[in-house]
N, C-alpha and C positions, 0 to 999 in steps of 0.2 A: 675359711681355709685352715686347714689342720694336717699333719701328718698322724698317721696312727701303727702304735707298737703295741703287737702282743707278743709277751712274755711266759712260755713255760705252763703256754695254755695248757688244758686236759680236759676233755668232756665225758664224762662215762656214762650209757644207758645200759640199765643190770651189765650183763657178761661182758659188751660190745662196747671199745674204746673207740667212741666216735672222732677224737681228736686226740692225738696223743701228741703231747710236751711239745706244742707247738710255736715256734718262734719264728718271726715275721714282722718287716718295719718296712710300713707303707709312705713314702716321702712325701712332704707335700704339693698338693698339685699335679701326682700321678695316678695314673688310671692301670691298675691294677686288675688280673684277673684270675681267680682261683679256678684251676681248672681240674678237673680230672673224671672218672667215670663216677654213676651213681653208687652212695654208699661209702664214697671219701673220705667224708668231712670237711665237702666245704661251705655246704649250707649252713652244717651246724657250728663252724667258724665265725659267718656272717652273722647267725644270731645272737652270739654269744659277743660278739662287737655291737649290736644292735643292741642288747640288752633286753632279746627275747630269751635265753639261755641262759643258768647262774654256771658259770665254770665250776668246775669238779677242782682246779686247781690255775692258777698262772693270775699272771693282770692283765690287765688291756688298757693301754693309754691312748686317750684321744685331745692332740693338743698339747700334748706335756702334761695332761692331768688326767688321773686314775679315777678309772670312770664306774669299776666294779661294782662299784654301790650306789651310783646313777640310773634312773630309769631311763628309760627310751626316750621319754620325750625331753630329759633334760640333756639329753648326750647332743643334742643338737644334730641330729644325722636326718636322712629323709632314706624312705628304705621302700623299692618297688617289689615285689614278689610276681612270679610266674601266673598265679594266679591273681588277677586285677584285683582291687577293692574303691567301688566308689559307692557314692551318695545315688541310690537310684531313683529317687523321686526329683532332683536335682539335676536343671540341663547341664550340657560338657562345660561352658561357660561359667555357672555358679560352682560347677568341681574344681574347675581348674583357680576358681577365685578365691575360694574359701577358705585356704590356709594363707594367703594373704588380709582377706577380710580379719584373721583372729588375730593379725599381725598389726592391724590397725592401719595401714597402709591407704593413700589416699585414692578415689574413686578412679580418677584421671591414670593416677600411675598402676594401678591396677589393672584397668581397658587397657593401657598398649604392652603392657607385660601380658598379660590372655593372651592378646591377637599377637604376638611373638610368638609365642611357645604355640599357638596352634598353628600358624603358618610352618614354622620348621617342623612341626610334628604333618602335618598335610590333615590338618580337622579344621579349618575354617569355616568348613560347607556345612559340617555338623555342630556347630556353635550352640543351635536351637534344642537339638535333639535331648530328650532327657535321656540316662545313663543305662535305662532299663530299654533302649530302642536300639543301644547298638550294637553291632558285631562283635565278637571276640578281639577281631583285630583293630576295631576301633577304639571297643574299650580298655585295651590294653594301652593304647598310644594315648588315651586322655590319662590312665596310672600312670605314665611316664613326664607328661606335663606338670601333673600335679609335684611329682618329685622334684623335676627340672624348675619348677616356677620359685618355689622357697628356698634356693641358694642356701642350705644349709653347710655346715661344716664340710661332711664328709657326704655323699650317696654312695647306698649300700644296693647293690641292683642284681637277686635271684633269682638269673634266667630269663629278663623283662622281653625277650624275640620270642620267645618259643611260640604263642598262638600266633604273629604273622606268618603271612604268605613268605616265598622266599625272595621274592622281588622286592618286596618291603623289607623284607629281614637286611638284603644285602645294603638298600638306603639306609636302614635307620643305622644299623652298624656305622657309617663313614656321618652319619648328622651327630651321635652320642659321642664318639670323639671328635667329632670338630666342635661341639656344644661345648664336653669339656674344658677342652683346651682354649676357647673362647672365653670362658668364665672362669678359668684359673681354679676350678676345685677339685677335690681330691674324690677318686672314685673307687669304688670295689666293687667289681662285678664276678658273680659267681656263674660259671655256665661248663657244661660237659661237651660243648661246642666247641674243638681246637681252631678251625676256621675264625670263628670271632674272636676269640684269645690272641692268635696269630696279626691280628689284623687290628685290633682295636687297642691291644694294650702298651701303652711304656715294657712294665715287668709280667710275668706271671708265676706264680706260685702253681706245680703242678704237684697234685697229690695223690695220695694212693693208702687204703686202707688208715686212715688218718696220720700218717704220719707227711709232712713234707719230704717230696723227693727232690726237687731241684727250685731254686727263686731266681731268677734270669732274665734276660732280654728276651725275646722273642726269637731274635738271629741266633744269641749264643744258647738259645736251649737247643732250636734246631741242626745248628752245627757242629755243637759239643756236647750232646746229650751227659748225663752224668752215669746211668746205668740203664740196665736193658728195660727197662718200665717206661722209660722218659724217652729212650730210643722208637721204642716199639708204637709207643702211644702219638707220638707228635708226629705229624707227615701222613696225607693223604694222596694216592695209597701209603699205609705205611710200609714201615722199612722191609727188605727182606731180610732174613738172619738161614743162616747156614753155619753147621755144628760141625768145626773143626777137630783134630786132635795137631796138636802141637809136636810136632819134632824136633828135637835138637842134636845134630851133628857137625858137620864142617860148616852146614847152612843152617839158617832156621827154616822149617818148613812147615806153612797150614795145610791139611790133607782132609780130604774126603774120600769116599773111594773112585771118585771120578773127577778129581781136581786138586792141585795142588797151586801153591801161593808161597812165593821164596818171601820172606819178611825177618831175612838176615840184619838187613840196614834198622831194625827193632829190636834186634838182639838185646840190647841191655836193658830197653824200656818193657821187656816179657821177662826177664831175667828176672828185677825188683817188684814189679806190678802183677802178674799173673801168677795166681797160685798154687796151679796145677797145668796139664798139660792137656785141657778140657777148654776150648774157646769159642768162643760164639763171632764169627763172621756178619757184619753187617753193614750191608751197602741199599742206599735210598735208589726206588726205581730213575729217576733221573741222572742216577748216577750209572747205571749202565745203559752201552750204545750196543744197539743188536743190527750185524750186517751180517750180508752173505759170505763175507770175505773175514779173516782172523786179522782185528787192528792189532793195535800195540798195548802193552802192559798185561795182569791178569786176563788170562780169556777162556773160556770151556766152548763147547760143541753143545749147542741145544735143539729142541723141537719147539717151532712154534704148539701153543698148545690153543690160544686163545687170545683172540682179536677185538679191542675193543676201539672203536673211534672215540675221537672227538674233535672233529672238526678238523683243528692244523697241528693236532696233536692225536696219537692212540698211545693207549698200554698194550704193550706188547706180552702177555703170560708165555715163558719158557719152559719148560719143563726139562729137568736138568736132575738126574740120577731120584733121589726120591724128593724132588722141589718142585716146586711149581713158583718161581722166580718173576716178579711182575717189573717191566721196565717200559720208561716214557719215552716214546721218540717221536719224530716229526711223522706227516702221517704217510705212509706207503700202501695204494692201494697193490702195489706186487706181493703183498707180503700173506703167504697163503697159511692156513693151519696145516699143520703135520707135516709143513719144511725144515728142515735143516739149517739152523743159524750158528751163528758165534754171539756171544757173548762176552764184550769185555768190560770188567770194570775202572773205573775214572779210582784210580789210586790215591790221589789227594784228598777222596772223599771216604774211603771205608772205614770202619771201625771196628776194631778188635774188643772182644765183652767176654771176662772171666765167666764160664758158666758158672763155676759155683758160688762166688759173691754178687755175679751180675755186677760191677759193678765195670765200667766202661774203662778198656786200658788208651786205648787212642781214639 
């Protein structure tokens, strides 16, 4: 059990700052998830905690103690990669045993530690099978035993879902943190999956061109994005955004050429916070309700464009002056393409985003 602090990291390959002056304090005990699209830096974050990576610059503590000059196997971490690596002449059984076996660990306490970790992973049946007979996705979940079985300090885990199924994918998600949190250890999982970040983590660190753009709860990244990257990126479907111009007269007004939005009661908060008179509107498809009828609050005139079920819910696509606006509502099989709706937005939930700093005023 460890917390882990990087400090003022920087990773540089020739031209390209893979991680730039990164600071991050993983608590102990929490499951942690770097997220963002390919090309971040958060692989090369993890390795450079893992002690596959020498930093270009920063430290890294693991434990309260500075680990830079530690190799891999002394940092005490167990680290699963996207891509498996077992013993292939070796059944799942002796994989899964074998970093206990160096551990000197007694035979007895060995067999019911195995038969744990492969019961919660669902390889029991494959116990016998050597490593070179199984599936992707099996030999993915025997890489994940072998991490899970030696209780190291910290697990470092890049992408360990991607070769499952999705049905698997969505089990082992809720078994990896209920495992962790069962065992009390500290976890970092790196994945370009907001679904599993969303769902699995205490905090997540979401990134972008290496730099950190937001470190938060799950709820509060979602609800209080910090700029349009973190808005844009989190939420499936993601957010819609529609480009305002900012008016200030007797009222404040957001306009488009086919919408307008009084956000006087803001006045002061666009006054200190907004830089210009250039704003990026942004509201989560769930956040707007589309009827035949004009509700209350913000509303425009749109066209259904595009119809998508799912079951007790569809996304309803608008098309609205040059937008194509996607909104969740319950599912209405009356609801035809190329009808005429309203659209209103739930006002407790938009957010106003400076184009030109991006950076999130409400």
């Amino acid at each position: 059990m460890a917390d882990v602090k990087v400090k003022n990291l920087t990773k540089v390959f020739g031209k390209v700052t893979a991680v730039d002056n990164l600071n991050l304090e993983v608590e102990d005990r929490k499951f942690v998830c770097l997220l963002g699209p390919s090309g971040c830096g958060k692989t090369t974050t993890l390795r450079c905690i893992a002690g596959l990576e020498t930093p270009d610059k920063g430290e890294i503590y693991i434990g309260g103690e500075l680990v830079n000059e530690l190799t891999p196997s002394e940092r005490d971490i167990a680290m699963v990669f996207q891509f498996y690596a077992l013993y292939p002449t070796l059944d799942v059984y002796d994989n899964l045993a074998f970093p206990l076996k160096a551990q000197k660990i007694s035979k007895s306490e060995i067999d019911k530690m195995v038969k744990e970790v492969a019961e919660t992973l669902r390889i029991t049946g494959i116990l016998h099978l050597r490593a070179d007979q199984l599936t992707p996705g099996e030999a993915q979940r025997v890489a994940l035993g072998r991490a899970i079985i030696r209780r190291p300090k910290v697990y470092l885990l890049d992408e360990p879902l991607t070769n499952l199924d999705a049905k698997l994918r969505a089990y082992m998600r809720a078994e990896l943190k209920r495992l962790q949190k069962d065992l009390g250890q500290t976890a970092i999982y790196v994945t370009h999956d907001q679904l599993e970040a969303m769902t699995m983590a205490d905090k997540i660190a979401v990134m972008n061109q290496g730099i950190l753009q937001q470190y938060d709860t799950p709820e509060e990244i979602y609800d209080h994005p910090r700029n349009l990257f973190v808005a844009g990126f989190i939420g499936s479907p993601s957010m819609n955004f529609m480009e305002c111009e900012l008016h200030k007269n007797h009222k404040y007004m957001l306009k488009t050429d086919d919408f307008e939005y009084d956000v006087t009661e803001y006045k002061d908060l666009f006054d200190k916070e907004a830089s210009s008179e250039e704003v990026i509107l942004g509201v989560r498809p769930e956040d707007i309700a589309v009827s035949k009828r004009k509700l209350g609050g913000p509303a425009f005139q749109a066209e259904v464009y595009v119809v998508e079920p799912m079951g007790d819910q569809m996304i309803v696509n608008v098309k609205f002056g040059g937008y194509v606006l996607k909104a969740i509502t319950e599912y209405d099989p009356g609801l035809k393409v190329g009808e005429k709706v309203w659209a209103s937005l739930n006002e407790e939930k938009v957010h106003f985003i400076d184009r030109k700093t991006e950076k999130v005023i409400l």
